[in-house]
C-alpha positions in Angstrom: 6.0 17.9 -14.6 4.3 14.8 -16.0 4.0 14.3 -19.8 2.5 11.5 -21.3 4.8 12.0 -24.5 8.0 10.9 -22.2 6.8 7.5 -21.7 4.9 6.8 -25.4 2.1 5.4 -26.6 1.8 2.6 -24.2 1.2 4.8 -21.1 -2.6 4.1 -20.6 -1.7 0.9 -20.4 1.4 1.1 -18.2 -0.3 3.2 -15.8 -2.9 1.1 -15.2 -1.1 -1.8 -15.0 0.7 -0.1 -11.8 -2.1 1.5 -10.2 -1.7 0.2 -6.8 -0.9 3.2 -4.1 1.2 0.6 -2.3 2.8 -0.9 -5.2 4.9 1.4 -6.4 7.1 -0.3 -8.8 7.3 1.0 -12.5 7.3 -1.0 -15.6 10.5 -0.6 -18.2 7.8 2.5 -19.9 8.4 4.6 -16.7 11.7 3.8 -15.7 12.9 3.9 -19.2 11.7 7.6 -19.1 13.3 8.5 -15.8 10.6 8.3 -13.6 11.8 5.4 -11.9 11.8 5.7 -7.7 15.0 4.7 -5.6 15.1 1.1 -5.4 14.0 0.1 -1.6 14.4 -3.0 0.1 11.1 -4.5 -1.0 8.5 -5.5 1.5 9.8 -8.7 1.4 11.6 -8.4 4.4 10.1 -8.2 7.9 6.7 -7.3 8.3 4.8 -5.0 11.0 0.7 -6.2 11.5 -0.6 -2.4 11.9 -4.2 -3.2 12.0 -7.0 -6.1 11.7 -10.3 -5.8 10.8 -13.5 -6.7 8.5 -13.7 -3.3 7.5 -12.5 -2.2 4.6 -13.4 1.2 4.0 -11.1 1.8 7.4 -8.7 -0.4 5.3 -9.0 1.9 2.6 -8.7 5.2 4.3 -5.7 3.7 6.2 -3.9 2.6 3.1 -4.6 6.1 1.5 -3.4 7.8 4.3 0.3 5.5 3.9 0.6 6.0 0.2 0.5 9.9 0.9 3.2 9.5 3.5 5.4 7.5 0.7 4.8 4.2 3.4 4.7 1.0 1.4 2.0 -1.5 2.7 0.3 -4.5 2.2 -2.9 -6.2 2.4 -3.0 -9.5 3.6 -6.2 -12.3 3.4 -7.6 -9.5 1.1 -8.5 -12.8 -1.3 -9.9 -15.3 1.3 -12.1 -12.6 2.6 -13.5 -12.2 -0.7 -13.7 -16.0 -1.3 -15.6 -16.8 2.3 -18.6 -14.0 1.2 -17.8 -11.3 3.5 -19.1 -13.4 6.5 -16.2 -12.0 8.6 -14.3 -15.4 9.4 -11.1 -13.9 7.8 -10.3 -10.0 9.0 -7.9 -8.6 6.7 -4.6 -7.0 8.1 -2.6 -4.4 6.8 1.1 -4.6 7.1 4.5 -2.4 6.9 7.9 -3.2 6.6 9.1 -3.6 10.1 11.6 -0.4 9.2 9.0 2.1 8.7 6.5 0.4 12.0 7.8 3.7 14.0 6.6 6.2 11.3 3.4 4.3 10.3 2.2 4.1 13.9 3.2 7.7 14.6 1.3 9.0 11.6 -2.3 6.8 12.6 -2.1 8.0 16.3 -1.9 11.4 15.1 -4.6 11.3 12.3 -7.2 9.8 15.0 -7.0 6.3 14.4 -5.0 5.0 17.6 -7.4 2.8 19.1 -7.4 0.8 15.2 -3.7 -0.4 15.8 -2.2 -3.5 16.9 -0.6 -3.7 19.9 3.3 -4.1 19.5 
């Protein structure tokens, strides 16, 4: 269990900092206490396009859906969509690291949104 004692007074702070469900790196605080994850590969290696699209609640629920699998993602064009006024020029896409494409896909076909994903 969780206690906010292990990690000091800073953990407001640190928790916020790394509030991201797809970012799920810890600052020293955490890992200092031992509630560091397994080091991965990063999701700098090669990436998977899942879906693309203007909608972000479907964005949203997607990413939601990963995090509670433990599947690392990304938003990309997340920034130029907000800087072009939500005119829809610049869909946002929603990447996985091309190891966990398999797993990702599996789990949005069975949770009903199939006809979402990219082809490949």
């Amino acid at each position: 269990m969780f206690r906010a004692s292990q990690c000091g007074p800073s953990l407001a702070t640190t928790v916020a900092w790394v509030a991201s469900p797809c970012k799920r790196s810890l600052t020293p605080h955490l890992r200092d206490a031992g509630l560091a994850l397994p080091p991965r590969h990063g999701l700098h290696g090669g990436m998977h396009e899942l879906v693309r699209t203007n909608d972000i609640v479907l964005l949203g629920a997607i990413e939601a859906l990963l995090a509670s699998a433990n599947l690392d993602c990304l938003i990309a064009d997340q920034h130029i969509s907000a800087l072009e006024g939500m005119i829809g020029a610049f869909p946002r896409r929603l990447l996985v690291r091309e190891a966990d494409r398999m797993r990702a896909r599996a789990l949005l076909t069975e949770a009903g949104f199939g006809p979402e994903l990219r082809d490949g």
